[in-house]
C-alpha positions as CSV (number, residue, x, y, z in Angstrom):
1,X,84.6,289.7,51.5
2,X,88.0,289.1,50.5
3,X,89.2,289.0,54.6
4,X,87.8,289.2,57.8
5,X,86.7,287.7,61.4
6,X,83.2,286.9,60.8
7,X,81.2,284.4,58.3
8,X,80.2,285.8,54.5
9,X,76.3,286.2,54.3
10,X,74.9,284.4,51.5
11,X,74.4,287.2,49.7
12,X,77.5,288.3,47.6
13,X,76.5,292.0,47.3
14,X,75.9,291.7,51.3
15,X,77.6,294.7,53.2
16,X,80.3,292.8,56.1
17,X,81.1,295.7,57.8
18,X,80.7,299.4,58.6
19,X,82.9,302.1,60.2
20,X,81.1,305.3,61.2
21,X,83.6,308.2,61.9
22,X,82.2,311.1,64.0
23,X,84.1,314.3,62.9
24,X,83.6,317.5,65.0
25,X,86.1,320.6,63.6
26,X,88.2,318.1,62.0
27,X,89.2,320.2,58.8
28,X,92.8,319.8,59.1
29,X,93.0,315.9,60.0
30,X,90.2,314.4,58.7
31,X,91.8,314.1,55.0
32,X,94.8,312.3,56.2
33,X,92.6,309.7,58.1
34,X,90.0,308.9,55.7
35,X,92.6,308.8,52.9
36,X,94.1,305.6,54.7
37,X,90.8,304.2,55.9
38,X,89.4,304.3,52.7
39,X,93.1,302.8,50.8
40,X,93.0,299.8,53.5
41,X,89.6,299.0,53.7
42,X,89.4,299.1,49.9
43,X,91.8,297.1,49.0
44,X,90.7,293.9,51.8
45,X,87.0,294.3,51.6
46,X,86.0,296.1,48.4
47,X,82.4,297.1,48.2
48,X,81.9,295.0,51.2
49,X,82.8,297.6,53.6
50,X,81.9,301.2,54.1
51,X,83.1,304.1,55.4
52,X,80.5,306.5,57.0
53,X,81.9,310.4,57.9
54,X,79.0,312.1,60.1
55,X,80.2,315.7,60.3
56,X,78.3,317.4,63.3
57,X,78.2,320.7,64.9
58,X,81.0,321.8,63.0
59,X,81.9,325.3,62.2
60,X,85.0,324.8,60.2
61,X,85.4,323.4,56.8
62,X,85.1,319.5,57.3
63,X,81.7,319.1,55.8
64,X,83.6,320.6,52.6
65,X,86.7,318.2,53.0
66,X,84.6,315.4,53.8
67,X,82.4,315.6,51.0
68,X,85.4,315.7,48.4
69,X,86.7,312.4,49.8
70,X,83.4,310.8,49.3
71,X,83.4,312.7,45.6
72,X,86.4,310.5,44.9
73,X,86.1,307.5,47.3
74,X,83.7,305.1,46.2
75,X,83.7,303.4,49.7
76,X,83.2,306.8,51.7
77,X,79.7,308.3,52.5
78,X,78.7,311.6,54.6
79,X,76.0,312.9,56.9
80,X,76.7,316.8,58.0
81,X,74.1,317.6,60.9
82,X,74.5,320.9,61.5
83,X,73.3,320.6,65.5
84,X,76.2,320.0,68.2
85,X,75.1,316.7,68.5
86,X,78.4,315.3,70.3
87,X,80.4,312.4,69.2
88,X,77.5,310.0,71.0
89,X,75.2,311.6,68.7
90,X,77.1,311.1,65.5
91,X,77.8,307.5,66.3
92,X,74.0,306.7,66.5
93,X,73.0,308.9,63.4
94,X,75.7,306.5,61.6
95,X,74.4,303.4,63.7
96,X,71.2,303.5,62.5
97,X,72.4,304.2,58.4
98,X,74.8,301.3,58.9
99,X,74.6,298.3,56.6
100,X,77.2,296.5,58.0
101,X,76.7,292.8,59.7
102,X,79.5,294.1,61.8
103,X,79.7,297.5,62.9
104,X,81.9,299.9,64.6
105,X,83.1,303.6,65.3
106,X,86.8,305.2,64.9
107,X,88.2,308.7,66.1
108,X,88.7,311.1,62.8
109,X,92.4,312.3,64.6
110,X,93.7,309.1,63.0
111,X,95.3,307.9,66.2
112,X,93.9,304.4,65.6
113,X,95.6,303.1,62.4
114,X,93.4,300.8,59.9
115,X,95.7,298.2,60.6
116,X,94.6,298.2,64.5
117,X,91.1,298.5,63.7
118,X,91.1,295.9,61.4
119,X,92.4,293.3,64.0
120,X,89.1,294.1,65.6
121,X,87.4,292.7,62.7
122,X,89.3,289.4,62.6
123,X,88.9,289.1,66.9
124,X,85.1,289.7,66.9
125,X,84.5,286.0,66.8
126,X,81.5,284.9,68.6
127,X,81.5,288.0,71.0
128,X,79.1,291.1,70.9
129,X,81.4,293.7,71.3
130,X,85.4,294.1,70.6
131,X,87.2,297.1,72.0
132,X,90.4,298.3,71.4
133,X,92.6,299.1,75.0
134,X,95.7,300.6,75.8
135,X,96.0,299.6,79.1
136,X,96.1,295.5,78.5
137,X,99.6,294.0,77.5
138,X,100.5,293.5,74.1
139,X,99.2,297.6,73.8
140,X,101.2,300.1,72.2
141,X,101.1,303.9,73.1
142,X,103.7,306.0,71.1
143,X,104.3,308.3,72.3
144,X,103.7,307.7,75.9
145,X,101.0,309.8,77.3
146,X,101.7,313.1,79.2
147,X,101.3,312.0,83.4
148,X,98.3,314.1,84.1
149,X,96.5,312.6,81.3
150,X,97.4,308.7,82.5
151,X,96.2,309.2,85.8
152,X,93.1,310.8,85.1
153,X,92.5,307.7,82.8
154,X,93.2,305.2,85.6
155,X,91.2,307.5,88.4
156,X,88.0,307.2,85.6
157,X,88.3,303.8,84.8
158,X,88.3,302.8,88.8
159,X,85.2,304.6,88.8
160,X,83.6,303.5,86.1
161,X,84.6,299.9,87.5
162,X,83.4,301.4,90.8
163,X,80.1,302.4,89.9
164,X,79.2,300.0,86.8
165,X,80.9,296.6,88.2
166,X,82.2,296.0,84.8
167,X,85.7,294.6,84.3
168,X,87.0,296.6,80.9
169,X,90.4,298.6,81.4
170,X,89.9,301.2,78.8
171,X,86.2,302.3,78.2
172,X,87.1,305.4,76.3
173,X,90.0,303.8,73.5
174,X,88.2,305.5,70.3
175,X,87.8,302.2,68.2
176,X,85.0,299.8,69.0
177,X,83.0,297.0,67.2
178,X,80.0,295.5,67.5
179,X,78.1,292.6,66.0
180,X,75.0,293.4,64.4
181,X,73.2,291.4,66.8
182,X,74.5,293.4,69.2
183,X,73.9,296.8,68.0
184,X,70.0,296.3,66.6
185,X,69.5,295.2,70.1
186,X,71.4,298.1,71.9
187,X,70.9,300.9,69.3
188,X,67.1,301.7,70.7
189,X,68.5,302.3,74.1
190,X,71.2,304.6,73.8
191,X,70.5,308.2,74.2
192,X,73.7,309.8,76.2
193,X,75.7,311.6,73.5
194,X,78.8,312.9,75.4
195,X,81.3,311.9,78.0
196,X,79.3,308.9,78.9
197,X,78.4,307.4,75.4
198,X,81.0,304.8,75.5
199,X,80.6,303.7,79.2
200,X,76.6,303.8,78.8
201,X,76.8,301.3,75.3
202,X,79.1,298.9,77.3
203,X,77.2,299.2,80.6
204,X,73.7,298.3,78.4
205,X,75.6,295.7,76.4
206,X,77.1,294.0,79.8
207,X,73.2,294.2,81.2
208,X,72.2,292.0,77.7
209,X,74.4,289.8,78.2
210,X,76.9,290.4,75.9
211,X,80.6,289.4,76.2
212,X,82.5,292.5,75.8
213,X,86.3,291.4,74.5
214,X,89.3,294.1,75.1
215,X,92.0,293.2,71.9
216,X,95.7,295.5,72.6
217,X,95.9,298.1,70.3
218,X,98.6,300.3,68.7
219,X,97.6,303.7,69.6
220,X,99.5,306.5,68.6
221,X,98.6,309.8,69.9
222,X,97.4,312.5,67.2
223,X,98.7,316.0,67.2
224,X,96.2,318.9,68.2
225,X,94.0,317.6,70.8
226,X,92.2,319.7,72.1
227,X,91.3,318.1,75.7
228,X,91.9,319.9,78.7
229,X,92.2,317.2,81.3
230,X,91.0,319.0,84.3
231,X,88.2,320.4,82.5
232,X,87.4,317.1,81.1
233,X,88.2,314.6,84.1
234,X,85.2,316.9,86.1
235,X,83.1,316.7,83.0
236,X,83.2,312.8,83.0
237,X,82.9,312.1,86.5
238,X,79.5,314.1,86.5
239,X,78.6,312.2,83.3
240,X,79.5,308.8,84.9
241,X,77.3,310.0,88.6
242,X,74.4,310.9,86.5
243,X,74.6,307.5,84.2
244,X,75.1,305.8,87.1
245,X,71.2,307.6,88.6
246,X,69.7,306.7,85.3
247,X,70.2,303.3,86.4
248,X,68.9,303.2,89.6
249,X,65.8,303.9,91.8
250,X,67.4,307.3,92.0
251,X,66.9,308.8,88.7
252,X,65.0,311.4,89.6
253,X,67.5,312.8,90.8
254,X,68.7,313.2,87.2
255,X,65.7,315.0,86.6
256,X,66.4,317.8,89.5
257,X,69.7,318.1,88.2
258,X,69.0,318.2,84.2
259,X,66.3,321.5,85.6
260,X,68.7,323.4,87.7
261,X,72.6,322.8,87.4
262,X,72.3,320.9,84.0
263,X,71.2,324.0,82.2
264,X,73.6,326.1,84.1
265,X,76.8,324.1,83.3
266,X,75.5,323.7,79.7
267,X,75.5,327.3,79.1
268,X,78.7,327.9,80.5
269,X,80.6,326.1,78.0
């Protein structure tokens, strides 16, 4: 490892670090992304890193893209799974192909530069878990975030904090890292694959005992989003009440709902 934030296993030919990127209908900005991922990472870690594309659910042409990087870039490998897995879902089916002694997930839309995510990699340290936050100082957010979409961040995150007693400002930032410690320890337990994937891998790290480190971010918001925030904010808040039953005596009520309403709302979407 020519650079990084964590101690070189004895083994030159060891693997220092993994980044899985879960790509859902990413045809049109996955290229850009992965081009600079795999230039960056390249050049500071050489065949001690890897890049790992898990295309899921996708019914546009990012499988095809994906698979041409990884043609030409030695450090890029892909998994397509054809199911609508969510991006929870992709991030474990990468977990558990990961090599990495460190290992982390990054948004395909390229809003988190290689740059930011590499500072994760030197800030690790002795923690489990480094996340990147736009909401501690020292962040960047170019451009500034439409007002709808700010307060619904701050109205989830006082809920999360609310309902989870956990102290972390930005749960949902798209770039995390984890130790492997950490992850062969947490990996068995996760299981939620959409709005509350992030929130439940923190949550179960926090309940190990595992510091969780926030390290400012640039963040620079990626053209074509397609998040509706009402939709979404309603989405999460269910997702964050039914973690929230999972762990408690009340998770049967989980159950009740998963039967009746669960289906419902699933096939309305």
């Amino acid at each position: 490892m020519k650079k990084g934030g964590f101690a070189p296993d004895s083994q030159v030919d060891q693997m220092q670090l993994s980044i899985v990127m879960p790509a859902y209908n990413e045809e049109r900005r996955l290229a850009a992304t992965l081009e600079r991922y795999a230039g960056y990472f390249s050049g500071r870690y050489g065949p001690e890193a890897e890049l790992i594309v898990v295309v899921n659910g996708s019914t546009d042409g990012t499988a095809d893209v994906a698979r041409a990087l990884a043609a030409r870039l030695p450090i890029v490998r892909v998994m397509v799974d054809p199911r609508p897995i969510g991006k929870g879902g992709a991030i474990m089916k990468g977990f558990r192909a990961a090599a990495g002694n460190a290992v982390g997930f990054v948004d395909a839309d390229g809003s988190t530069a290689p740059e930011a995510f590499d500072d994760l990699v030197h800030n690790l340290g002795d923690a489990g878990v480094i996340i990147a936050s736009r909401w501690i100082a020292g962040a960047i957010v170019e451009p500034r975030q439409p007002l709808k979409r700010r307060v619904a961040s701050r109205l989830f995150n006082a809920l999360v904090r609310i309902l989870f007693a956990m102290k972390v400002r930005d749960t949902q930032c798209g770039a995390k890292l984890l130790s492997r410690a950490a992850l062969d320890a947490v990996l068995p337990h996760l299981g939620v694959t959409r709005w509350a994937f992030d929130v439940d891998l923190l949550f179960q790290l926090h309940r190990m005992g595992y510091g969780i480190k926030e390290w400012p971010t640039v963040w620079r918001d990626a053209e074509g989003s397609r998040l509706r925030v009402i939709r979404a904010s309603l989405e999460m808040f269910v997702a964050m009440v039914r973690l929230r039953l999972l762990y408690s005596p009340m998770r049967w009520v989980v159950g009740v709902y998963d039967a009746t309403l669960g289906r419902w709302t699933h096939r309305a979407r």
